[in-house]
C-alpha positions in Angstrom: 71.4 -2.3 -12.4 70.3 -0.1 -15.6 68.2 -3.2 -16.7 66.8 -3.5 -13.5 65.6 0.2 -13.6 64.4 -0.1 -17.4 62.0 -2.9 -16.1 60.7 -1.3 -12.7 60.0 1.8 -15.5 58.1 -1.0 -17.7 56.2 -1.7 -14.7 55.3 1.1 -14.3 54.7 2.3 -17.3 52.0 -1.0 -17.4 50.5 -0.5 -13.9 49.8 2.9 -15.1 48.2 1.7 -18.6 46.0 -0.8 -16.6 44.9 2.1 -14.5 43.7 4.5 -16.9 41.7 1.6 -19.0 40.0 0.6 -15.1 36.1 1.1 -15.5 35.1 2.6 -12.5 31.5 1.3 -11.5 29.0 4.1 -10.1 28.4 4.9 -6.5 25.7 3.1 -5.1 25.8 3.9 -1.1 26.4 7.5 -1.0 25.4 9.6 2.1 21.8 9.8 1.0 21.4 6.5 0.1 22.9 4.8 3.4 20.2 7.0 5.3 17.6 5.2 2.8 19.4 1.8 3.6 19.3 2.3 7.7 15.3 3.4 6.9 14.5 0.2 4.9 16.5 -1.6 7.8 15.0 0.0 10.4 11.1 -0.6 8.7 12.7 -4.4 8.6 13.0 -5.1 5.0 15.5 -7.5 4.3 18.8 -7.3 2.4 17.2 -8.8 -0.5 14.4 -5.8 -0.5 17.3 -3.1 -0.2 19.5 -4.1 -2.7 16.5 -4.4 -5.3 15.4 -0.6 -4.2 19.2 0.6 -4.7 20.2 -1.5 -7.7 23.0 -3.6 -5.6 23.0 -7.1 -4.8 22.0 -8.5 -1.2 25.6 -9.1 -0.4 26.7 -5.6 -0.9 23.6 -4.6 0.9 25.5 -6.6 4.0 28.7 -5.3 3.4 28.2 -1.7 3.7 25.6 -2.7 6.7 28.2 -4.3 8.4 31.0 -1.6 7.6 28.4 1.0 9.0 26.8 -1.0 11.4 23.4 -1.4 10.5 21.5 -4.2 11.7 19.1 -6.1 8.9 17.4 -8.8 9.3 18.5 -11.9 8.8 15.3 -14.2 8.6 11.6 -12.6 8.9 10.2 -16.0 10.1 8.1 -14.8 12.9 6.7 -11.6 10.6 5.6 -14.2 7.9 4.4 -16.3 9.8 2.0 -13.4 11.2 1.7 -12.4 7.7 -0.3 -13.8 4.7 1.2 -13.2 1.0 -0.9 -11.1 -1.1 -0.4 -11.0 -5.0 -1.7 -7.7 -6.4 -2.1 -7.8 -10.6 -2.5 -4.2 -11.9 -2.2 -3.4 -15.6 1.7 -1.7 -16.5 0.2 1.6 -16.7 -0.5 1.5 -12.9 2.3 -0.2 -11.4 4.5 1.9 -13.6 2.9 5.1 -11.7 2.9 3.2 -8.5 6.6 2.4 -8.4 7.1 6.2 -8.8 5.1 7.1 -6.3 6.8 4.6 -3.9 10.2 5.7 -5.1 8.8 9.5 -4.6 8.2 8.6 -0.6 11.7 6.6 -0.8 9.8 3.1 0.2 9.5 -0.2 -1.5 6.3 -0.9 -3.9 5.4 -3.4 -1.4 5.7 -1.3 1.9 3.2 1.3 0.0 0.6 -1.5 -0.8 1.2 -2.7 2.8 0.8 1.0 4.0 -2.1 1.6 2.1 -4.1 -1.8 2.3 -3.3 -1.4 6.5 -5.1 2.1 6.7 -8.5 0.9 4.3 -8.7 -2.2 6.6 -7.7 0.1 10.1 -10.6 2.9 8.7 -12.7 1.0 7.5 -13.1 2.6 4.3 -13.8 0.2 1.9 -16.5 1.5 -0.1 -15.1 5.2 -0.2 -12.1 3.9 -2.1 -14.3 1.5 -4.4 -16.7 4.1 -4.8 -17.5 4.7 -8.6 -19.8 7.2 -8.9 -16.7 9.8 -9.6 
């Protein structure tokens, strides 16, 4: 019986030593951020799109969206078909400050060039945004 009680105690003495070496990994969908994830899912990014803004993977993007019930997209074939890709080159200096920005209004990079390029073309305003004279 002793021995028995020597090794449940060397058990536990291990399960304890394995506990306090355990890297614990950061919080990634805290309160604020699963508000950002039903926003992005609600604007219909995909999985894919939220877990590059949070810094998760896709499938823990569907994990947590299914433990809190939040409908994503699966497939955006109808929206791409409606859509054309556009490929946007802009030296790092800009994209740098226009990443910020985006993260500043809590969208994706792309939703903001979406957002932006939608109200030139919707006002119009072509040649008051390429105007150089400044």
């Amino acid at each position: 019986m002793d021995a028995m009680q020597d090794q449940i105690l060397l058990c536990g003495y291990l399960v304890e030593m394995a506990m306090t070496k355990k890297i614990r990994r950061p919080v990634r969908f805290t309160p604020d951020n699963l508000l950002r994830v039903r926003q992005m899912a609600a604007e219909g990014n995909s999985s894919i799109e939220i877990a590059k803004f949070m810094g998760s993977t896709p499938a823990s993007v569907k994990n947590v969206c299914c433990r809190h019930k939040i409908k994503i997209p699966r497939k955006r074939r109808s929206i791409k078909n409606a859509l054309s890709k556009l490929v946007a080159h802009l030296p790092v200096s800009l994209s740098t400050e226009f990443h910020r920005k985006a993260e500043d209004l809590q969208i994706t990079a792309s939703l903001l060039a979406s957002k932006l390029l939608a109200a030139i073309v919707a006002s119009n305003i072509y040649e008051a945004v390429l105007d150089d004279k400044d």
